[in-house]
C-alpha positions in Angstrom: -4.3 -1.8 58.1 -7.3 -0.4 60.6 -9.7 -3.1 61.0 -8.6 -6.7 62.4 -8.9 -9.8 59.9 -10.9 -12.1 62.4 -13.6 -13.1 60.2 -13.9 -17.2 59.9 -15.0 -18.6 57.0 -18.0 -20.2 57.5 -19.6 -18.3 60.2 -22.5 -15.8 60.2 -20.5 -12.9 59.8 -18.0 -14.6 57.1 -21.5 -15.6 55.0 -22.7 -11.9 55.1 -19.1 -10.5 54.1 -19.1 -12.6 51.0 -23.0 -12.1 50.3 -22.2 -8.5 50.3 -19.1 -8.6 48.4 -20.1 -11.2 46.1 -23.7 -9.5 45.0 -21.5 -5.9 44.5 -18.8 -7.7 42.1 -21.9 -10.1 40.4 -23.4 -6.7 39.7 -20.5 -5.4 37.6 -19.6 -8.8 36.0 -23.7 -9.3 35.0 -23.8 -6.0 33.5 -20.5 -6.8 31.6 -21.8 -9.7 29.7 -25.3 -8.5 29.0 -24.8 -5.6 27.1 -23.6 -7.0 23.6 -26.2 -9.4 23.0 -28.3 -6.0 24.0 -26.8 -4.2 21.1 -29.3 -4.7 17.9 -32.1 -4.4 20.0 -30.6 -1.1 21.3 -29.7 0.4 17.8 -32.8 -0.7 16.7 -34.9 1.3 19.4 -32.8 4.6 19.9 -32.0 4.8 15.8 -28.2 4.1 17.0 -25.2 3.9 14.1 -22.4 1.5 14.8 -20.6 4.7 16.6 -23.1 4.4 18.9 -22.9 1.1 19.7 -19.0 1.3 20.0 -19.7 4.6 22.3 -22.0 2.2 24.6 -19.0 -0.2 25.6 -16.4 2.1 25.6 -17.9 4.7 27.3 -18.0 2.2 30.4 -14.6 0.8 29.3 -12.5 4.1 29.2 -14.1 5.3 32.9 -13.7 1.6 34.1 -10.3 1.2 32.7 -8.9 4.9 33.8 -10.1 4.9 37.7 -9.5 1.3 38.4 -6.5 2.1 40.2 -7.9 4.7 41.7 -10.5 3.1 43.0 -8.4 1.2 44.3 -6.7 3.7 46.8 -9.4 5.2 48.1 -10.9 2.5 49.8 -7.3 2.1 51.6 -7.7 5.8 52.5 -11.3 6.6 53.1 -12.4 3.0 54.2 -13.3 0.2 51.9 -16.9 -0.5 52.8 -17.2 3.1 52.6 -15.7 3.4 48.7 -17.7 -0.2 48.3 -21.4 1.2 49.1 -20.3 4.1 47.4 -19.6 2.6 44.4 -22.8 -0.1 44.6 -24.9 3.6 44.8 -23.4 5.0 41.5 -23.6 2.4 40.0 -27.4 1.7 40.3 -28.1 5.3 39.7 -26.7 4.9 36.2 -28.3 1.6 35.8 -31.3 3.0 36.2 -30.3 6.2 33.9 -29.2 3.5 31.2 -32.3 2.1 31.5 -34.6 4.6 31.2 -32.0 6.0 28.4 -34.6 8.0 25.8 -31.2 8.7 23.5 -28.1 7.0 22.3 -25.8 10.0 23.8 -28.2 9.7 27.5 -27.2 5.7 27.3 -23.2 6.8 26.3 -23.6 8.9 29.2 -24.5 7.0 31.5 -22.3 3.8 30.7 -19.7 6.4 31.7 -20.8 6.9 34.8 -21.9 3.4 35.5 -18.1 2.6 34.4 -17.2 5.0 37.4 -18.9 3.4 40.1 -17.7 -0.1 38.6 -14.4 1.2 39.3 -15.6 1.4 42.7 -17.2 -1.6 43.2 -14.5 -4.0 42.0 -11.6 -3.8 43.6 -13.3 -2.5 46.6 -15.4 -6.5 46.5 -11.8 -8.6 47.1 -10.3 -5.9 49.3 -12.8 -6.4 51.4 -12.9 -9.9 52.1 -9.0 -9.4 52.2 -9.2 -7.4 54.9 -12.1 -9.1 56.9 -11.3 -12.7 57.0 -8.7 -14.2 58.9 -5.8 -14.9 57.1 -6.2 -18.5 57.6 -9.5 -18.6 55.9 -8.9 -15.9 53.1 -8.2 -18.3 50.1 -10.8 -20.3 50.9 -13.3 -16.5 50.8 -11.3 -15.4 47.3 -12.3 -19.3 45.8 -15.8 -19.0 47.4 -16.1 -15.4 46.1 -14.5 -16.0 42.3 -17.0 -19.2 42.2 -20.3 -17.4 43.2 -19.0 -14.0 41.4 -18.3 -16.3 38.5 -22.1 -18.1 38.1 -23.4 -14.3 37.7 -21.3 -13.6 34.6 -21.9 -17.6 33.2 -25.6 -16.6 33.4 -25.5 -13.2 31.9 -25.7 -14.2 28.1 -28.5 -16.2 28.8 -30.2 -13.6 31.1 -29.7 -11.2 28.7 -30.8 -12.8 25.5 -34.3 -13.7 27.5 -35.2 -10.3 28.9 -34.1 -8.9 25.7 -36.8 -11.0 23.3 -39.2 -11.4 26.0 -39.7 -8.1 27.7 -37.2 -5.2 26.6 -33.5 -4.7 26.6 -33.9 -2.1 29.1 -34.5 -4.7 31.8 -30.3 -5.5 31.8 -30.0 -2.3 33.4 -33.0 -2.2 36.4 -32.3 -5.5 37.0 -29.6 -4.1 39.0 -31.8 -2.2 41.1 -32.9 -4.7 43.7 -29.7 -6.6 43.5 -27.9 -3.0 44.8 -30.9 -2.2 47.4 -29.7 -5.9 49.3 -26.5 -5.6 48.5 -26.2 -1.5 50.4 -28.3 -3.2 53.2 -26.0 -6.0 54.3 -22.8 -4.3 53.4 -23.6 -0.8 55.8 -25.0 -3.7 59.0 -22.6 -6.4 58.5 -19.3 -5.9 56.6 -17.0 -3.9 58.5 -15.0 -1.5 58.3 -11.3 -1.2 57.3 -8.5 1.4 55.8 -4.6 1.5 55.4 -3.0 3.9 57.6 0.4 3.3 55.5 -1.8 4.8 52.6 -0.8 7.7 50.2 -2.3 10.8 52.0 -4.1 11.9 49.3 -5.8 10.1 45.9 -4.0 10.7 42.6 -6.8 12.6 40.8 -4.2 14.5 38.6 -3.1 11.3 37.3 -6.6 9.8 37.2 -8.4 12.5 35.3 -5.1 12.6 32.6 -5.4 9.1 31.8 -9.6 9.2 31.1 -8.5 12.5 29.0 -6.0 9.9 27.0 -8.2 7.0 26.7 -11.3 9.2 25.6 -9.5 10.9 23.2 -7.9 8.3 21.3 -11.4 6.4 21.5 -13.2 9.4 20.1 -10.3 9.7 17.3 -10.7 5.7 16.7 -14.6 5.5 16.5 -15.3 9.3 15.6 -12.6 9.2 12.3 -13.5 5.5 11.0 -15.3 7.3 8.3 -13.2 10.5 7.6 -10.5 11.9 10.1 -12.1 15.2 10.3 -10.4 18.2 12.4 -12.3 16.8 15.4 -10.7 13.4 15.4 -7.5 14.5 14.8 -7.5 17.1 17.5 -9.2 14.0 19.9 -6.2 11.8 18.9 -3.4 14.7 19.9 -5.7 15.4 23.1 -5.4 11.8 23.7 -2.0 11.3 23.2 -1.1 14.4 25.5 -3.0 13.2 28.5 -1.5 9.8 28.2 1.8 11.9 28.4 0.7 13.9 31.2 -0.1 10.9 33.0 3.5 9.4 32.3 5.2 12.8 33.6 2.3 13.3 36.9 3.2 9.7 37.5 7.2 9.8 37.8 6.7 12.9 39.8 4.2 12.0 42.4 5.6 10.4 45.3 2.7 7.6 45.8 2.1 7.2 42.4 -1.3 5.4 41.5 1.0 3.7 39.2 4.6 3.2 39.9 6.6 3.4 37.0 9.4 1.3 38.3 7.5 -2.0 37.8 7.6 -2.2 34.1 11.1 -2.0 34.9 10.9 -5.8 34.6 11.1 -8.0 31.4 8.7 -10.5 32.0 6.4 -7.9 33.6 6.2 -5.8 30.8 6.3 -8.6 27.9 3.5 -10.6 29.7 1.3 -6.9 29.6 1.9 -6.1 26.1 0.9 -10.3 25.2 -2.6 -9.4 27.8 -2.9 -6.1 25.4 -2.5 -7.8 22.0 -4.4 -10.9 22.9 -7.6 -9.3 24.3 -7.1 -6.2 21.9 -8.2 -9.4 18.9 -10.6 -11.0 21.9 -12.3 -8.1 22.9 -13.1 -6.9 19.6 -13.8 -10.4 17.6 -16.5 -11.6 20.6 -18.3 -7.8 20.3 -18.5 -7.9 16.3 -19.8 -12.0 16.4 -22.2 -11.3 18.4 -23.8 -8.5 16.1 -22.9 -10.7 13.1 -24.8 -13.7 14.8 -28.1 -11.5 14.5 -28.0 -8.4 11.9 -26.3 -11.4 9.1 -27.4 -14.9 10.8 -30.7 -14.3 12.0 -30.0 -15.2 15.3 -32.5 -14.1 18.0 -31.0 -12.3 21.0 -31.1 -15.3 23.2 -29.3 -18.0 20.8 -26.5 -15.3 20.4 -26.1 -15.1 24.1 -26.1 -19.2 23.9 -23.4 -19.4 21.4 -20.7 -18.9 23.1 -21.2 -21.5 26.2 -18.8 -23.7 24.6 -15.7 -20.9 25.4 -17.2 -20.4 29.3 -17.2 -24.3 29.7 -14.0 -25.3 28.3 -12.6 -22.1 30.5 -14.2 -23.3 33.4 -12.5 -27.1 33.6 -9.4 -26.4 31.7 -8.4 -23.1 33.1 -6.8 -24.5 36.4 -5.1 -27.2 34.8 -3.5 -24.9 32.1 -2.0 -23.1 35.6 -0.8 -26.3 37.1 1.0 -27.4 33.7 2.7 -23.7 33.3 3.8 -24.5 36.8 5.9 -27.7 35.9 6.7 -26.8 32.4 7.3 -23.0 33.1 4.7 -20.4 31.7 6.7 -19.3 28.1 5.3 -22.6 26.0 1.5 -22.2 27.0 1.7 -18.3 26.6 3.2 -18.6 23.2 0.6 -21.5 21.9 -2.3 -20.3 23.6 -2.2 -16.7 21.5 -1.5 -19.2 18.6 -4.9 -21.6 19.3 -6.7 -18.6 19.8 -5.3 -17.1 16.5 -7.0 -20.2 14.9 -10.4 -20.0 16.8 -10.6 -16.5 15.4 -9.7 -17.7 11.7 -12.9 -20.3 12.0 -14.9 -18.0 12.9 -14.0 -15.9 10.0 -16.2 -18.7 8.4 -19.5 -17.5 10.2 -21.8 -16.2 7.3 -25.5 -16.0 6.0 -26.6 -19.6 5.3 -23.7 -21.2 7.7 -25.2 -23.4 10.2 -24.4 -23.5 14.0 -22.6 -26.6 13.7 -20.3 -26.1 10.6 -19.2 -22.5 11.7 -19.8 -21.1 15.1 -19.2 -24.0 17.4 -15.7 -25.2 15.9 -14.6 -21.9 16.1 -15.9 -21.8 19.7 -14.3 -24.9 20.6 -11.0 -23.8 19.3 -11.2 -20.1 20.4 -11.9 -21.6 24.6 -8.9 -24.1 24.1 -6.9 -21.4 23.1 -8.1 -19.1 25.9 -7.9 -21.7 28.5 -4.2 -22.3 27.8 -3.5 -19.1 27.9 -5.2 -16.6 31.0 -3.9 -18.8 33.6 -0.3 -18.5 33.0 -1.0 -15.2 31.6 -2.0 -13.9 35.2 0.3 -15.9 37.3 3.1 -14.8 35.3 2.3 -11.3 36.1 2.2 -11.4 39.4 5.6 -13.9 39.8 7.1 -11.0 38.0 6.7 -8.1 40.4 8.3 -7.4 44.0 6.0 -8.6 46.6 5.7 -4.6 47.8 3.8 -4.5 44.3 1.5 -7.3 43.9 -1.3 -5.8 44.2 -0.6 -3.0 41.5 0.9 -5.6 39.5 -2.5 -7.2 39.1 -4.6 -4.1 39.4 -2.2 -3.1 36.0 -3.0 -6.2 34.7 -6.6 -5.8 34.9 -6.4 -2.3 33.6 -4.7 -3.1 30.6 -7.5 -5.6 29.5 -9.9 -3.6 29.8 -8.1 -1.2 28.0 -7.1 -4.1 25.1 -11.7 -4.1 24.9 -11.8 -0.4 24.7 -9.1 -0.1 21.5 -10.8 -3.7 20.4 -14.3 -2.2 20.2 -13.1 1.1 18.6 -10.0 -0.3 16.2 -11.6 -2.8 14.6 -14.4 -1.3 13.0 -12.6 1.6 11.7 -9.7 -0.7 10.1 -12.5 -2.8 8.2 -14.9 0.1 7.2 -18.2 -1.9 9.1 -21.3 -1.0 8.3 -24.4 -1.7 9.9 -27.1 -0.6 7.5 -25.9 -3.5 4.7 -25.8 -7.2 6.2 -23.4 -8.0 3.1 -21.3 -5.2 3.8 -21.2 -5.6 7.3 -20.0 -9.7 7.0 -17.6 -8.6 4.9 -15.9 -6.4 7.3 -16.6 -9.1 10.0 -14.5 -11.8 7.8 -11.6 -9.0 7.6 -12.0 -8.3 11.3 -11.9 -11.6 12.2 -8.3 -11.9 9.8 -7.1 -8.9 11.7 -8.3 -10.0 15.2 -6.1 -13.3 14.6 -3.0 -11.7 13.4 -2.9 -9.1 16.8 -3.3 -12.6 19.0 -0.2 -14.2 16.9 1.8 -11.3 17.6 0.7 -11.6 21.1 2.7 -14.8 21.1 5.6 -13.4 19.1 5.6 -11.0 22.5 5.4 -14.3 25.2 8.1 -16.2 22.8 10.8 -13.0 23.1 9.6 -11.7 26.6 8.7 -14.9 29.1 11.3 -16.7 30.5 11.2 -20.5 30.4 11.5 -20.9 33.8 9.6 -19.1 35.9 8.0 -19.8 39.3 4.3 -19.7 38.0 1.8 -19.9 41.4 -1.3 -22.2 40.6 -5.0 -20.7 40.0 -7.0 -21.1 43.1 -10.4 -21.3 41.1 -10.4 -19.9 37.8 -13.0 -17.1 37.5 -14.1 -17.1 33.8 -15.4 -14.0 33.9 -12.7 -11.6 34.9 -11.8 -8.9 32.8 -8.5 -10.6 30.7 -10.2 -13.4 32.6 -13.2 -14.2 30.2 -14.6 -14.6 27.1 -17.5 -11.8 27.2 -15.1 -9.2 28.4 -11.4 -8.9 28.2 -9.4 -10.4 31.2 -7.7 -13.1 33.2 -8.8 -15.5 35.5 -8.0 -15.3 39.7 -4.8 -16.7 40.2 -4.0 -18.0 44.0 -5.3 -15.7 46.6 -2.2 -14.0 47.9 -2.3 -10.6 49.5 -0.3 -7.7 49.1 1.3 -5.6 52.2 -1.6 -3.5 52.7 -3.9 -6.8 53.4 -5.4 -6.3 49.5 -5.6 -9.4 47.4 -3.7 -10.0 44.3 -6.4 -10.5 42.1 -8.8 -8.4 41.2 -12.0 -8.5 38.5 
């Protein structure tokens, strides 16, 4: 790795590393949990169908998801703060697009490209301070940096709701504006710069650009044919499932492979995966359709939607390392298989949420079960994942991990709805497909633990959660993920976790 790890923590040039790194990644985690309380306000101003609303989060989902890896490797090859500012630039520019959005198909657009420069941003944030900071101090700079990153995505609910009723919903996107302008000035004059010589020689844009060709496809086919599967959707579902094939084949081929098949070679690996997919598959999807049944059905303004959920972040943020430490003593296969239960549960109360239900009776004891459930379970979830690989492929191993979540929100956020037959124009209508939802939601999370019962070994060496980061992508309520498990790195200096 080019570029020597001699940053201290604590010093001048340690405190504008992580100011840099941790206003990029804040960035990307803000705009993450902003968006759905945005969404009423949005249809409401750019004459938007649910489609369109689906189109808005997946659109950023499918780039995000798809060129994660990607993004990945070409800060190792083209430098890191290079790929970094890079990514802070796109990303603005389409914040600013979004923003200024005069159409539901400009926004879609947009969030696509936005998704794209995300992809740039995040893992290029931790590999950063990875490669800056001395080895000795390094956990200490991924804690310092989940914590701080962390606060940005606590607040964006809240942030949201208030520039959504007070000024205009636009305001979630050109907020980002002078938050990139600082964040592009202290990154280019004081983080520096790294690469990794042992680096593929070239990026894997065959496999990159089959995998968005899968994932659109079979989101188009999912949100396009919820209606009717018309010839279009049918012919989007083959194209998707060809390019996910393609990727398969350009992956076993390619001798640095973005993704190395080899991994899923392992039980544990793949079983803990397909648990991450099922579980945030029902997360992702029940936390985007409460949120519009909180205002088109309950009233709710913007801002109290955005509030409703604080009990999930809370019980996240104290339980979530001590759900680690107690998968590390017991073994990771009981909390993996009840958590996916718990949440299950959480799910089913929320089932309950309807037109004359109070906060009290409906919401909050769903929210109360639905954290417990989540707090037992992305701890272990994570650190299982990453005790599961070969130490040559931890980073991929949790760079995989992340993708699949966010993958789990993109089929969440276009599945759902289609199964259920939502409709936005009809409150009744549309609380009736939330109550199915909400049924189906619950039974993809129990069969998320039918996965962690058959697939997780009892005894496995599960690594305790440095600081649990609430708002990672298996790693939080708003937006599906797990939360930072201990800051290891990987043999080319890049940590194991990733947003």
């Amino acid at each position: 790795m080019s570029g020597a790890a001699t940053v201290r923590y604590g010093s001048t040039a340690g405190r504008w590393v992580l100011a840099a790194t941790v206003l990029g990644s804040g960035m990307a985690f803000l705009d993450g949990t902003v968006v759905n309380v945005a969404l009423p306000s949005i249809a409401e101003d750019l004459d938007a169908d649910l489609a369109g609303l689906q189109w808005t989060l997946d659109a950023y989902l499918v780039t995000l998801s798809a060129l994660l890896l990607l993004g990945g490797s070409l800060g190792d090859l083209y430098g890191r703060r290079r790929i970094f500012v890079l990514g802070l630039i796109s990303f603005t520019v389409a914040s600013v697009l979004c923003g200024a959005a005069p159409s539901i198909e400009l926004l879609v657009a947009a969030r696509a490209v936005q998704g794209a420069g995300a992809a740039l941003l995040v893992p290029g944030s931790l590999a950063i301070i990875s490669a800056s900071f001395h080895p000795d101090d390094r956990g200490r700079a991924v804690g310092a940096w989940s914590g701080l990153a962390g606060v940005s995505t606590a607040i964006g609910p809240f942030l949201g709701g208030w520039l959504v009723d007070a000024l205009s919903w636009r305001l979630i996107f050109l907020i980002n504006v002078p938050l990139a302008v600082v964040a592009v000035l202290v990154a280019s004059r004081h983080v520096p710069e790294s690469r990794d010589p042992s680096s593929a020689p070239s990026p894997d844009i065959g496999g990159a650009a089959a995998v968005s060709l899968g994932l659109a496809g079979l989101a188009y086919a999912l949100i396009e044919g919820a209606a009717a599967m018309t010839g279009r959707a049918w012919g989007a579902a083959a194209l998707g499932v060809a390019g996910l094939a393609v990727f398969v084949a350009v992956e076993a081929r390619r001798r640095a492979p973005m993704l190395p098949l080899e991994i899923f070679r392992s039980r544990q690996f793949t079983g803990a995966n397909l648990t991450t997919l099922a579980v945030y598959t029902g997360l992702g999807g029940a936390t985007f359709l409460l949120v519009l049944q909180l205002q088109l059905v309950m009233g709710y303004s913007a801002l109290e939607a955005g509030a409703s959920l604080l009990p999930v972040t809370l019980l996240m943020l104290v339980l979530s390392a001590r759900a680690a430490n107690l998968a590390q003593r017991i073994g990771p296969r009981l909390p993996m298989t009840v958590g996916p239960l718990v949440v299950a549960a959480g799910l089913g109360l929320f089932s309950r949420v309807d037109a004359g239900s109070t906060y009290a009776t409906s919401v909050l004891p769903g929210a109360v079960v639905f954290g417990l459930g989540l707090a037992l379970t992305v701890a272990p979830l994570t650190a299982t994942v990453l005790a599961s690989v070969d130490e040559r492929h931890l980073g991929i191993g949790s760079g995989v991990n992340n993708a699949v979540a966010r993958v789990a929100g993109l089929l969440a956020v276009a599945l759902l709805p289609a199964l259920v037959g939502l409709d936005t124009e009809s409150p009744a209508r549309f609380s009736a497909g939330f109550e199915d939802a909400m049924g189906i939601a619950a039974g993809i999370c129990v069969l998320g633990a039918g996965v962690a019962l058959a697939t997780i070994r009892t005894a496995t060496p599960v690594p305790p959660t440095a600081q649990p980061d609430v708002l990672q992508p298996c790693h939080h309520p708003w937006r599906a993920g797990p939360p930072a498990p201990s800051p290891a790195a990987d043999r080319r200096g890049r940590p194991t976790v990733s947003p």
